[in-house]
C-alpha positions, 0 to 999 in steps of 0.5 A: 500500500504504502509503496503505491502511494510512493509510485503515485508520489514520484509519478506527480513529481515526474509529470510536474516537471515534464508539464514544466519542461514542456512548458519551458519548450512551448516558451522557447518556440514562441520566442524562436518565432518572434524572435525570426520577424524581427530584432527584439530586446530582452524586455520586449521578448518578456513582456510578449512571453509573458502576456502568452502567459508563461511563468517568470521563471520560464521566460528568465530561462528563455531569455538566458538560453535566447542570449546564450544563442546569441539570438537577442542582443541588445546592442545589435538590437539598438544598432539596428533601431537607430538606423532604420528611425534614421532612414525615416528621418526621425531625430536624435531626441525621437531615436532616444525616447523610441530606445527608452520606450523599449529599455534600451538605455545605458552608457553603451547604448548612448555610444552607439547612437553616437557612433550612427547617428552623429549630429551632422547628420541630424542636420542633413536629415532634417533639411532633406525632411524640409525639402520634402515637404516644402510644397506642404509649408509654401501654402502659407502666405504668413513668413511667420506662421510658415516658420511656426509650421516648420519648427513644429513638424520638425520638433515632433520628427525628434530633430533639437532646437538648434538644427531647426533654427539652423534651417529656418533662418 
Protein backbone atom coordinates (compact mmCIF):
# COMPACT_ATOMS: atom_id res chain seq x y z
CA UNK A 1 0.00 0.00 0.00
CA UNK A 2 2.36 2.08 1.02
CA UNK A 3 4.64 1.60 -1.96
CA UNK A 4 1.70 2.52 -4.18
CA UNK A 5 1.33 5.94 -2.88
CA UNK A 6 5.35 6.33 -3.28
CA UNK A 7 4.70 5.38 -7.16
CA UNK A 8 1.76 7.87 -7.41
CA UNK A 9 4.25 10.29 -5.44
CA UNK A 10 7.03 10.03 -7.68
CA UNK A 11 4.56 9.86 -10.90
CA UNK A 12 3.01 13.57 -9.73
CA UNK A 13 6.86 14.95 -9.23
CA UNK A 14 7.51 13.05 -12.94
CA UNK A 15 4.53 14.93 -14.64
CA UNK A 16 5.28 18.30 -12.70
CA UNK A 17 8.32 18.57 -14.36
CA UNK A 18 7.65 17.45 -17.62
CA UNK A 19 4.41 19.73 -17.77
CA UNK A 20 7.36 22.24 -16.71
CA UNK A 21 9.57 21.22 -19.40
CA UNK A 22 7.11 21.09 -22.00
CA UNK A 23 6.46 24.48 -20.88
CA UNK A 24 9.62 25.82 -20.99
CA UNK A 25 9.68 24.23 -24.65
CA UNK A 26 6.45 25.86 -25.66
CA UNK A 27 8.07 29.10 -24.46
CA UNK A 28 11.05 28.90 -26.48
CA UNK A 29 9.10 28.01 -29.67
CA UNK A 30 7.46 31.50 -29.14
CA UNK A 31 10.35 33.10 -28.73
CA UNK A 32 12.17 31.47 -31.76
CA UNK A 33 9.07 32.56 -33.72
CA UNK A 34 9.24 36.01 -32.58
CA UNK A 35 12.41 36.48 -32.46
CA UNK A 36 12.52 35.44 -36.75
CA UNK A 37 10.17 38.69 -37.65
CA UNK A 38 12.39 40.99 -36.15
CA UNK A 39 15.12 42.18 -33.58
CA UNK A 40 13.76 42.35 -30.13
CA UNK A 41 15.37 43.43 -26.75
CA UNK A 42 15.42 41.39 -23.84
CA UNK A 43 12.45 43.30 -22.17
CA UNK A 44 10.30 43.41 -25.30
CA UNK A 45 10.61 39.35 -25.90
CA UNK A 46 9.42 39.28 -21.60
CA UNK A 47 6.64 41.35 -21.97
CA UNK A 48 5.40 39.22 -25.31
CA UNK A 49 6.07 35.82 -23.42
CA UNK A 50 4.59 36.84 -20.58
CA UNK A 51 1.32 38.38 -21.90
CA UNK A 52 1.09 34.32 -23.63
CA UNK A 53 1.01 33.65 -20.20
CA UNK A 54 4.23 31.77 -19.22
CA UNK A 55 5.79 31.95 -15.69
CA UNK A 56 8.70 34.49 -14.67
CA UNK A 57 10.60 31.61 -14.16
CA UNK A 58 10.25 30.13 -17.74
CA UNK A 59 11.00 33.36 -19.63
CA UNK A 60 14.41 34.07 -17.16
CA UNK A 61 15.04 30.95 -18.89
CA UNK A 62 14.26 31.68 -22.33
CA UNK A 63 15.85 34.66 -22.43
CA UNK A 64 19.03 33.29 -20.70
CA UNK A 65 19.02 30.47 -23.02
CA UNK A 66 17.97 33.18 -26.32
CA UNK A 67 21.18 35.25 -25.20
CA UNK A 68 23.33 32.04 -24.77
CA UNK A 69 22.42 31.55 -28.85
CA UNK A 70 23.23 34.86 -29.31
CA UNK A 71 19.72 35.27 -30.97
CA UNK A 72 18.64 38.60 -28.55
CA UNK A 73 21.47 41.15 -28.21
CA UNK A 74 20.53 44.40 -27.23
CA UNK A 75 23.26 46.23 -28.63
CA UNK A 76 22.66 44.78 -32.02
CA UNK A 77 19.08 45.38 -31.35
CA UNK A 78 19.58 49.33 -30.60
CA UNK A 79 22.33 49.35 -33.92
CA UNK A 80 19.51 48.40 -35.73
CA UNK A 81 16.97 50.52 -34.27
CA UNK A 82 18.61 53.72 -34.80
CA UNK A 83 19.40 53.01 -38.44
CA UNK A 84 16.11 52.25 -39.58
CA UNK A 85 14.50 55.59 -37.39
CA UNK A 86 17.32 57.26 -39.34
CA UNK A 87 16.37 56.29 -42.88
CA UNK A 88 12.75 57.51 -41.56
CA UNK A 89 14.14 60.72 -40.98
CA UNK A 90 13.44 60.95 -37.06
CA UNK A 91 15.68 62.86 -34.88
CA UNK A 92 18.15 62.05 -32.36
CA UNK A 93 15.86 63.38 -29.41
CA UNK A 94 12.78 60.95 -31.23
CA UNK A 95 15.56 57.88 -31.51
CA UNK A 96 16.48 58.30 -27.90
CA UNK A 97 12.81 58.34 -26.39
CA UNK A 98 11.96 55.28 -29.13
CA UNK A 99 15.21 53.37 -27.39
CA UNK A 100 13.87 54.41 -23.67
CA UNK A 101 10.32 53.02 -24.62
CA UNK A 102 11.95 49.94 -25.48
CA UNK A 103 14.80 49.77 -22.32
CA UNK A 104 17.40 50.31 -24.40
CA UNK A 105 19.10 52.83 -22.19
CA UNK A 106 22.91 52.95 -20.67
CA UNK A 107 26.30 54.18 -21.46
CA UNK A 108 26.66 51.52 -24.38
CA UNK A 109 23.60 52.28 -25.98
CA UNK A 110 24.38 56.15 -25.63
CA UNK A 111 27.77 55.25 -27.53
CA UNK A 112 26.31 53.58 -30.32
CA UNK A 113 23.90 56.44 -31.19
CA UNK A 114 26.55 58.47 -31.29
CA UNK A 115 28.55 56.32 -33.31
CA UNK A 116 25.34 56.05 -36.03
CA UNK A 117 23.92 58.94 -35.71
CA UNK A 118 26.29 61.85 -35.39
CA UNK A 119 24.81 65.36 -35.17
CA UNK A 120 25.90 66.33 -38.87
CA UNK A 121 23.86 64.01 -39.64
CA UNK A 122 20.81 65.42 -37.65
CA UNK A 123 21.05 68.18 -39.80
CA UNK A 124 21.22 66.76 -43.32
CA UNK A 125 18.11 64.84 -42.31
CA UNK A 126 16.23 67.44 -41.18
CA UNK A 127 16.96 69.74 -44.23
CA UNK A 128 16.03 66.66 -46.53
CA UNK A 129 12.84 66.13 -44.41
CA UNK A 130 12.17 70.04 -45.42
CA UNK A 131 12.95 69.86 -48.72
CA UNK A 132 10.44 67.15 -48.83
CA UNK A 133 7.98 68.94 -47.61
CA UNK A 134 8.21 72.10 -48.79
CA UNK A 135 5.14 72.20 -51.01
CA UNK A 136 3.13 71.39 -47.83
CA UNK A 137 4.78 74.69 -45.86
CA UNK A 138 4.64 77.10 -49.32
CA UNK A 139 0.70 77.36 -48.93
CA UNK A 140 1.15 79.54 -46.11
CA UNK A 141 1.48 83.03 -47.08
CA UNK A 142 2.24 84.34 -43.49
CA UNK A 143 6.68 84.12 -43.36
CA UNK A 144 5.64 83.58 -39.82
CA UNK A 145 3.18 81.32 -39.25
CA UNK A 146 5.42 79.33 -42.08
CA UNK A 147 8.19 79.48 -39.88
CA UNK A 148 5.88 78.09 -36.64
CA UNK A 149 4.71 75.13 -39.01
CA UNK A 150 8.00 74.11 -39.85
CA UNK A 151 9.57 74.43 -36.30
CA UNK A 152 6.68 72.34 -35.13
CA UNK A 153 6.71 69.37 -37.94
CA UNK A 154 10.39 69.31 -37.26
CA UNK A 155 10.37 69.04 -33.45
CA UNK A 156 7.84 66.45 -33.24
CA UNK A 157 10.25 64.25 -36.02
CA UNK A 158 12.51 64.44 -32.90
CA UNK A 159 15.22 66.96 -34.59
CA UNK A 160 16.99 69.80 -31.35
CA UNK A 161 16.23 73.20 -31.49
CA UNK A 162 19.44 74.37 -32.84
CA UNK A 163 19.15 72.37 -36.16
CA UNK A 164 15.83 73.64 -36.61
CA UNK A 165 16.55 77.44 -36.22
CA UNK A 166 19.82 76.47 -38.42
CA UNK A 167 17.25 75.66 -41.10
CA UNK A 168 14.71 78.13 -40.97
CA UNK A 169 16.66 81.31 -40.52
Amino acid sequence: MIEGRRQKTENRGQKVSLSAEKSYQQAMHTAVRILTHRDHSAFELSRKLQQRGFTAKIIDAVISQCEDFGYIDDLRTARVYILQLKRKCFGRRYVRLALKKKRLVGAEIEKILVKNYPGEDECVLAGRLLEKKKKTFAGEADPVKRNDRIYRYLYSRGFSAAVIRSLVN
